[in-house]
mmCIF file as Biopython writes it, N, C-alpha, C and O atoms, coordinates in Angstrom:
data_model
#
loop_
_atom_site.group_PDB
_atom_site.id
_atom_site.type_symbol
_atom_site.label_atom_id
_atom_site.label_alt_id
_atom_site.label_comp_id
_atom_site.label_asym_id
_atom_site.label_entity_id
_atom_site.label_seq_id
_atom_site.pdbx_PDB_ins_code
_atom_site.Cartn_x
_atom_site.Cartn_y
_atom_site.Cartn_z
_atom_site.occupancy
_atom_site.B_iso_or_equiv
_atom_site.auth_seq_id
_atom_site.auth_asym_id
_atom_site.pdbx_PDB_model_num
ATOM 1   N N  . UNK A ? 1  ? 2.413   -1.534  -14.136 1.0 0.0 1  A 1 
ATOM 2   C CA . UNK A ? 1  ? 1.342   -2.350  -13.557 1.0 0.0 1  A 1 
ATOM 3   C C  . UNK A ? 1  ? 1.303   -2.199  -12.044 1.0 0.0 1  A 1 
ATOM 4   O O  . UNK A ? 1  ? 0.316   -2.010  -11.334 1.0 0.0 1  A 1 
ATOM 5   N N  . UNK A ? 2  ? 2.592   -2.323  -11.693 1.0 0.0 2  A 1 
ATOM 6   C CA . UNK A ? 2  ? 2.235   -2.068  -9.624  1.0 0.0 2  A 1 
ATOM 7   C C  . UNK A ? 2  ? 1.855   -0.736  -9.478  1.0 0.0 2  A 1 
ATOM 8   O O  . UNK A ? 2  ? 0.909   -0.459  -8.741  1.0 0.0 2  A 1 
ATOM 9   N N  . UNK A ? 3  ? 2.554   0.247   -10.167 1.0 0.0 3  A 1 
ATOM 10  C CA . UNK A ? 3  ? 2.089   1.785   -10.042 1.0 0.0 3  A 1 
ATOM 11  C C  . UNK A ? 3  ? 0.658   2.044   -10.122 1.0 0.0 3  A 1 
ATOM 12  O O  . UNK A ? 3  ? 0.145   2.930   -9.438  1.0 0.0 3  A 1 
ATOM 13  N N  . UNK A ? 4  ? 0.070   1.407   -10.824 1.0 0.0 4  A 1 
ATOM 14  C CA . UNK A ? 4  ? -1.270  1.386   -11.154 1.0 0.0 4  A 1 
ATOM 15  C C  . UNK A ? 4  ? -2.207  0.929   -10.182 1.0 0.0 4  A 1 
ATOM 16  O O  . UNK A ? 4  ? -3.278  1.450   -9.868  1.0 0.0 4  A 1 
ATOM 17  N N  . UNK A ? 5  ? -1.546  -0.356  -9.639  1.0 0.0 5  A 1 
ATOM 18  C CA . UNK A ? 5  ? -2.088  -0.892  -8.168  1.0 0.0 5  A 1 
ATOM 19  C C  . UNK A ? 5  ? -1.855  -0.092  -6.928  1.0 0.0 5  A 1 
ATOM 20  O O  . UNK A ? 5  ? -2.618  0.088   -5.979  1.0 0.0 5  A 1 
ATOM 21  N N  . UNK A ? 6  ? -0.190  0.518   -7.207  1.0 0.0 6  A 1 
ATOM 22  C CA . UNK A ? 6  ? -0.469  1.317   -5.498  1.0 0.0 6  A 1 
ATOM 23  C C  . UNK A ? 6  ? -1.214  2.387   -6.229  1.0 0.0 6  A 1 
ATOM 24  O O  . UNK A ? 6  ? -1.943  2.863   -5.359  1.0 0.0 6  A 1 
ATOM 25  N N  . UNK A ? 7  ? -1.367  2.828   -6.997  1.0 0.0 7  A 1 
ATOM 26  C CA . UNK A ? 7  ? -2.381  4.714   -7.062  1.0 0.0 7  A 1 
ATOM 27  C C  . UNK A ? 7  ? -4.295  3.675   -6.720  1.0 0.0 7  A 1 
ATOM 28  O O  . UNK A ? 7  ? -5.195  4.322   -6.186  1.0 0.0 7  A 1 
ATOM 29  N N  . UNK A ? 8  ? -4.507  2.411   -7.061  1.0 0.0 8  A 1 
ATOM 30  C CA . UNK A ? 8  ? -5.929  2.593   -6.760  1.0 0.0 8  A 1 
ATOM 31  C C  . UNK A ? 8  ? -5.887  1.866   -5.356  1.0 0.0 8  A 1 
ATOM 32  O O  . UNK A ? 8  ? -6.909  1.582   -4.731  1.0 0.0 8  A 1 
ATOM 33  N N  . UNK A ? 9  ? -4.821  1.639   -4.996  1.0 0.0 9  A 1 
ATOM 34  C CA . UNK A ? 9  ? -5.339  0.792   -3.321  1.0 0.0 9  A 1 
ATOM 35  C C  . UNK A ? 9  ? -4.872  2.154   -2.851  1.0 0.0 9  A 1 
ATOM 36  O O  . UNK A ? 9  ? -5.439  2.443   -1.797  1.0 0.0 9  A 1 
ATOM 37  N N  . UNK A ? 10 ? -3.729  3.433   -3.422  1.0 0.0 10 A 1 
ATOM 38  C CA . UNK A ? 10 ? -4.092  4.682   -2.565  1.0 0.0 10 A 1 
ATOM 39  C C  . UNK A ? 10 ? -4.847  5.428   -2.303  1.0 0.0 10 A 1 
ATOM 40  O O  . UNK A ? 10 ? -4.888  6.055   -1.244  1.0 0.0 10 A 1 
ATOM 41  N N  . UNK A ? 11 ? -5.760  5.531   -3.409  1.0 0.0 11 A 1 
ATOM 42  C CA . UNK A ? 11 ? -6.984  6.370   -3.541  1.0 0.0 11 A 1 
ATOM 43  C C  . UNK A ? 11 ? -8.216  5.328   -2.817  1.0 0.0 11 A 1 
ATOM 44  O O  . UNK A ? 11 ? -9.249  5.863   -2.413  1.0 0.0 11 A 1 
ATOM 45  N N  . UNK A ? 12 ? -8.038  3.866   -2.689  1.0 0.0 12 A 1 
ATOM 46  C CA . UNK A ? 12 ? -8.826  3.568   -1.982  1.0 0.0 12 A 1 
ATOM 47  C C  . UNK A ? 12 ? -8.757  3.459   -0.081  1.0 0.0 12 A 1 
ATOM 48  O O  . UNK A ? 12 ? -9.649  3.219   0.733   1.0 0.0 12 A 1 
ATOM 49  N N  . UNK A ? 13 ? -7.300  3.754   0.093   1.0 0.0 13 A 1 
ATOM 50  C CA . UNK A ? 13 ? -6.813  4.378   1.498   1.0 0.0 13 A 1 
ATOM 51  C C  . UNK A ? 13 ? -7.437  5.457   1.672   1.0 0.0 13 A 1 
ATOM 52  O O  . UNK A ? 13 ? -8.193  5.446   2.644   1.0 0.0 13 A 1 
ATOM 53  N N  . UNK A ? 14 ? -7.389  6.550   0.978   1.0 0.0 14 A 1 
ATOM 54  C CA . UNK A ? 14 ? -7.821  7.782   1.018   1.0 0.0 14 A 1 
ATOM 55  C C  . UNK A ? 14 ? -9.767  7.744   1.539   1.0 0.0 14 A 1 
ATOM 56  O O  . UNK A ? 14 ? -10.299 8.627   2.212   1.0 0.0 14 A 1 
ATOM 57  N N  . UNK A ? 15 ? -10.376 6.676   1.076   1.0 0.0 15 A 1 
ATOM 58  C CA . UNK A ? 15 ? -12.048 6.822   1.387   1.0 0.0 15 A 1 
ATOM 59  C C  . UNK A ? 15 ? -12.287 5.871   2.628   1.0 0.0 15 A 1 
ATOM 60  O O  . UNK A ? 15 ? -13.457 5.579   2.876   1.0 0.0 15 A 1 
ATOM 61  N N  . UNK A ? 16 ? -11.067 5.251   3.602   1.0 0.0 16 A 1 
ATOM 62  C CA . UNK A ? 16 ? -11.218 4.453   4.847   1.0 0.0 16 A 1 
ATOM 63  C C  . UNK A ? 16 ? -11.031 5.565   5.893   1.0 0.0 16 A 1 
ATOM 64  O O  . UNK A ? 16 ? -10.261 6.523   5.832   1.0 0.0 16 A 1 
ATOM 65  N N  . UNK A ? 17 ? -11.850 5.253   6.813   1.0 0.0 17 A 1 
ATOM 66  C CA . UNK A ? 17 ? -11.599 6.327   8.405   1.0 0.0 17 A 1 
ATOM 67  C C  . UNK A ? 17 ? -10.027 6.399   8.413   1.0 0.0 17 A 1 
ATOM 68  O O  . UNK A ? 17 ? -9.280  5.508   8.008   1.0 0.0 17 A 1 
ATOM 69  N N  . UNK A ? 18 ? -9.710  7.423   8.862   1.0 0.0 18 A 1 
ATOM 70  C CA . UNK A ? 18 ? -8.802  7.888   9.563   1.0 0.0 18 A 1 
ATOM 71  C C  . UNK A ? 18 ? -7.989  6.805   10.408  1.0 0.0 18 A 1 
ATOM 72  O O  . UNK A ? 18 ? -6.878  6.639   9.905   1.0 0.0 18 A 1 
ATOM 73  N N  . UNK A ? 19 ? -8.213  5.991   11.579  1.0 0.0 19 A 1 
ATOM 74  C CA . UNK A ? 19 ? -7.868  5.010   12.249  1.0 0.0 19 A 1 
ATOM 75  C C  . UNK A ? 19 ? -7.384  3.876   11.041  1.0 0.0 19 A 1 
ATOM 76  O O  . UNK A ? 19 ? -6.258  3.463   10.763  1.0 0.0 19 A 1 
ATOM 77  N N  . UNK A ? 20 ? -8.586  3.591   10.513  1.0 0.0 20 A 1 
ATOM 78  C CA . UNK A ? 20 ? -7.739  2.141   9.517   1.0 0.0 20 A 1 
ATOM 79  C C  . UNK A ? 20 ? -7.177  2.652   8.553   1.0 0.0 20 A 1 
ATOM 80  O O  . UNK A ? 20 ? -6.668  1.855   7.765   1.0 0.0 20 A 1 
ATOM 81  N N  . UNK A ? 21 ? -7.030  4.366   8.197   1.0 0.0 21 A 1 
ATOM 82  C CA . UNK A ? 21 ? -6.092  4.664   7.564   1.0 0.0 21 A 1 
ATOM 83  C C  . UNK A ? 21 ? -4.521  4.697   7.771   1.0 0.0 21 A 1 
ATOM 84  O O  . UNK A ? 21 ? -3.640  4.286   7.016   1.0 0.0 21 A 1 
ATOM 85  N N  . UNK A ? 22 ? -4.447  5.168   8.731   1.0 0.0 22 A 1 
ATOM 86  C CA . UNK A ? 22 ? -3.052  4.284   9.379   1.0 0.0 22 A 1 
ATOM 87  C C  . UNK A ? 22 ? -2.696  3.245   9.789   1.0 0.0 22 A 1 
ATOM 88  O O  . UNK A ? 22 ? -1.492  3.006   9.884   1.0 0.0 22 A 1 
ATOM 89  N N  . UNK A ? 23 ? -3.627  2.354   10.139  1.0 0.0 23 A 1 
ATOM 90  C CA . UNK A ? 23 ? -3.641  0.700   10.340  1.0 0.0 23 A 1 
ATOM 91  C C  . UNK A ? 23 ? -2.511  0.149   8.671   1.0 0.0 23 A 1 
ATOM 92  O O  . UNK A ? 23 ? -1.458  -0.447  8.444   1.0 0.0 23 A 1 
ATOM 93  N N  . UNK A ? 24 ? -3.595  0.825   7.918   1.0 0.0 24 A 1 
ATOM 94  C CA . UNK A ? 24 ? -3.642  0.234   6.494   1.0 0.0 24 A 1 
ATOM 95  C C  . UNK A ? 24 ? -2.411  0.654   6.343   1.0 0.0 24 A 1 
ATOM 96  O O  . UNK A ? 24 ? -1.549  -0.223  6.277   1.0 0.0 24 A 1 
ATOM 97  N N  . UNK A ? 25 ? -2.070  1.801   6.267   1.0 0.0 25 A 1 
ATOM 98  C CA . UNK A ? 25 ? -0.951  2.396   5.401   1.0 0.0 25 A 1 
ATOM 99  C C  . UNK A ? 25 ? 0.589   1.724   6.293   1.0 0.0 25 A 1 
ATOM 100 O O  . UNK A ? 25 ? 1.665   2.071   5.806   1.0 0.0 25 A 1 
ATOM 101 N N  . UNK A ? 26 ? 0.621   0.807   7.540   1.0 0.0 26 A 1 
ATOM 102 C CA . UNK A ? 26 ? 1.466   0.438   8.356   1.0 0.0 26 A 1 
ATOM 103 C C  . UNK A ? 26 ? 1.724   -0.898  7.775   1.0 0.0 26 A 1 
ATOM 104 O O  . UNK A ? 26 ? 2.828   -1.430  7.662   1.0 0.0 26 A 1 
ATOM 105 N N  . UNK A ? 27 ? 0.739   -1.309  7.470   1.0 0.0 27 A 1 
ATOM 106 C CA . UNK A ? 27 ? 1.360   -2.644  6.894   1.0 0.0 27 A 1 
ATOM 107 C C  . UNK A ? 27 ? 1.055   -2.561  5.704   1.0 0.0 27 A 1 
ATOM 108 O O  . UNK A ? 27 ? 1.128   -3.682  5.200   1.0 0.0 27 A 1 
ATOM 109 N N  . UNK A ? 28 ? 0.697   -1.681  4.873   1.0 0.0 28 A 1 
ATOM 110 C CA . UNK A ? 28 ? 1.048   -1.587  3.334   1.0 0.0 28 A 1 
ATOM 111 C C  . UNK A ? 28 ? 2.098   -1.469  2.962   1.0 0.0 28 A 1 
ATOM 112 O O  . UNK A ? 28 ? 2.553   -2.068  1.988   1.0 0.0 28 A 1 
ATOM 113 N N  . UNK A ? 29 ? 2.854   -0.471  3.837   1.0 0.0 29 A 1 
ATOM 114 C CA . UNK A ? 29 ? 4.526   0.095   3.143   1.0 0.0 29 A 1 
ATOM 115 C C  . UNK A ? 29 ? 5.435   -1.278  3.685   1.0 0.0 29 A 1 
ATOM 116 O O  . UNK A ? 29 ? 6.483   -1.450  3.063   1.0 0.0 29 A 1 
ATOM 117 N N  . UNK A ? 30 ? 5.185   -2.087  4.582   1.0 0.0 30 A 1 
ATOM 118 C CA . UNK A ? 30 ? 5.922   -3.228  4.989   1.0 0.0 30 A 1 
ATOM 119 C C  . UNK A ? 30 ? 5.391   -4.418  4.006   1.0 0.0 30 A 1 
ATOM 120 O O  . UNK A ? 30 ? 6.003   -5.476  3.861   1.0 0.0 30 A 1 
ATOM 121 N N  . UNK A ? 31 ? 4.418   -4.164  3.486   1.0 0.0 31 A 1 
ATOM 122 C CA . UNK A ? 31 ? 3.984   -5.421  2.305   1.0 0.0 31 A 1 
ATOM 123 C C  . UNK A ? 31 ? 4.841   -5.093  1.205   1.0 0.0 31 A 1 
ATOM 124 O O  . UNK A ? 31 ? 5.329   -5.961  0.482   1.0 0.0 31 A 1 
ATOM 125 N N  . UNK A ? 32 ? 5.059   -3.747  1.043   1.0 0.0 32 A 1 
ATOM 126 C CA . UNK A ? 32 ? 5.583   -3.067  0.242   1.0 0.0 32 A 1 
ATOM 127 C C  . UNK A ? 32 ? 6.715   -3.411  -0.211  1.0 0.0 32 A 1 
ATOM 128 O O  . UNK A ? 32 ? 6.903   -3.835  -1.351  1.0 0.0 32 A 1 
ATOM 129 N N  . UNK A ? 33 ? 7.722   -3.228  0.809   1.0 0.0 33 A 1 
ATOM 130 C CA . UNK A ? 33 ? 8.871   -2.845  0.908   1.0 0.0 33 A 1 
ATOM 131 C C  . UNK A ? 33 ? 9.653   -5.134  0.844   1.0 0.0 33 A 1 
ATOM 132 O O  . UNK A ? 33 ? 10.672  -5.709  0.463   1.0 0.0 33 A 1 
ATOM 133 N N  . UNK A ? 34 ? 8.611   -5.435  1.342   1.0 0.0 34 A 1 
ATOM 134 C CA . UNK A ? 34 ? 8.566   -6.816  1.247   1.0 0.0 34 A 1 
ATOM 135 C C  . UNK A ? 34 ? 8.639   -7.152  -0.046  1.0 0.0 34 A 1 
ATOM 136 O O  . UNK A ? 34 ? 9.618   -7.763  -0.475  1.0 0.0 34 A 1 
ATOM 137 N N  . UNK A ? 35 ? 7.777   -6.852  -0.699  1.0 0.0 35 A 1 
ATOM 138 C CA . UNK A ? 35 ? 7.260   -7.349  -2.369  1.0 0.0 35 A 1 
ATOM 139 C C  . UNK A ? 35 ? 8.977   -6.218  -3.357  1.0 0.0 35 A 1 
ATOM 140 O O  . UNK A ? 35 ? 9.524   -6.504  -4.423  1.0 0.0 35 A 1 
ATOM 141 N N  . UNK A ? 36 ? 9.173   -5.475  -2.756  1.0 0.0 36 A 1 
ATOM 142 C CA . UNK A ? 36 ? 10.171  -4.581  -3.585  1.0 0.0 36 A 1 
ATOM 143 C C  . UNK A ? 36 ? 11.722  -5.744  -3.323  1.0 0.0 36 A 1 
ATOM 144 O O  . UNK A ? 36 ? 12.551  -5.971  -4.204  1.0 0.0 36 A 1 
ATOM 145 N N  . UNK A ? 37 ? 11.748  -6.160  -2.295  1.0 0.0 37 A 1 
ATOM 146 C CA . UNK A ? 37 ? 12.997  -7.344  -1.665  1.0 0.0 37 A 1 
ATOM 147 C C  . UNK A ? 37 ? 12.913  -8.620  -2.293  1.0 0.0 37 A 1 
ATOM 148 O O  . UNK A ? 37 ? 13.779  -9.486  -2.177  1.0 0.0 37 A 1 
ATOM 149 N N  . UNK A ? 38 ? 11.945  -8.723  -2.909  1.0 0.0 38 A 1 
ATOM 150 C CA . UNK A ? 38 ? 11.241  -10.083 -3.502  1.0 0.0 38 A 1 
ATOM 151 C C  . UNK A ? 38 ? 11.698  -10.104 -4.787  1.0 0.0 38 A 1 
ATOM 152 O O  . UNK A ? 38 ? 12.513  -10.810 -5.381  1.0 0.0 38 A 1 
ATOM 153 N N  . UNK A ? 39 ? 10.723  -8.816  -5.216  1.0 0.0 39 A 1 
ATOM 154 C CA . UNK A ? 39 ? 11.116  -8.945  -6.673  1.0 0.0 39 A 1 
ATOM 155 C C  . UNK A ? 39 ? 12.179  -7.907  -7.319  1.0 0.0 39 A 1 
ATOM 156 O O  . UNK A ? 39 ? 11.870  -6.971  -8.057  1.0 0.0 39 A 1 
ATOM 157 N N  . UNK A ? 40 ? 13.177  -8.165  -7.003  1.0 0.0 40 A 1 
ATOM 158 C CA . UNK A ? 40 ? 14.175  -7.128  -7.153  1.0 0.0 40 A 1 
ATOM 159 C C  . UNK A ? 40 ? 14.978  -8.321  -8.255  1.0 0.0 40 A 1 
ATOM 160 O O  . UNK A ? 40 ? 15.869  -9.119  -7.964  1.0 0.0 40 A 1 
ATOM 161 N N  . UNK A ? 41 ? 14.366  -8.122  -9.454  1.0 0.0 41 A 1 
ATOM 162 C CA . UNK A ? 41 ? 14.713  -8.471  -10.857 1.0 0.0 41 A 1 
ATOM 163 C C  . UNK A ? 41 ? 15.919  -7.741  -11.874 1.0 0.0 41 A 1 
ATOM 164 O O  . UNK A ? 41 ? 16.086  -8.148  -13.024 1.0 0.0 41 A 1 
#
């Protein structure tokens, strides 16, 4: 189920400019890496 979520919020990174593509992808992998510390079940 998250795999599924990061491949369509990646492919929806992929169709944002360039600029908020790295905006995005800076605090995605820190939402990320947040939510992986969280739910570490």
């Amino acid at each position: 189920m998250k795999k599924v979520n990061m491949e369509f919020l990646f492919d929806k990174i992929k169709k944002e400019k360039p600029k908020q593509h790295e905006w995005f992808l800076f605090w995605f992998f820190r939402a990320l890496y947040f939510l992986m510390l969280v739910d570490d079940t």
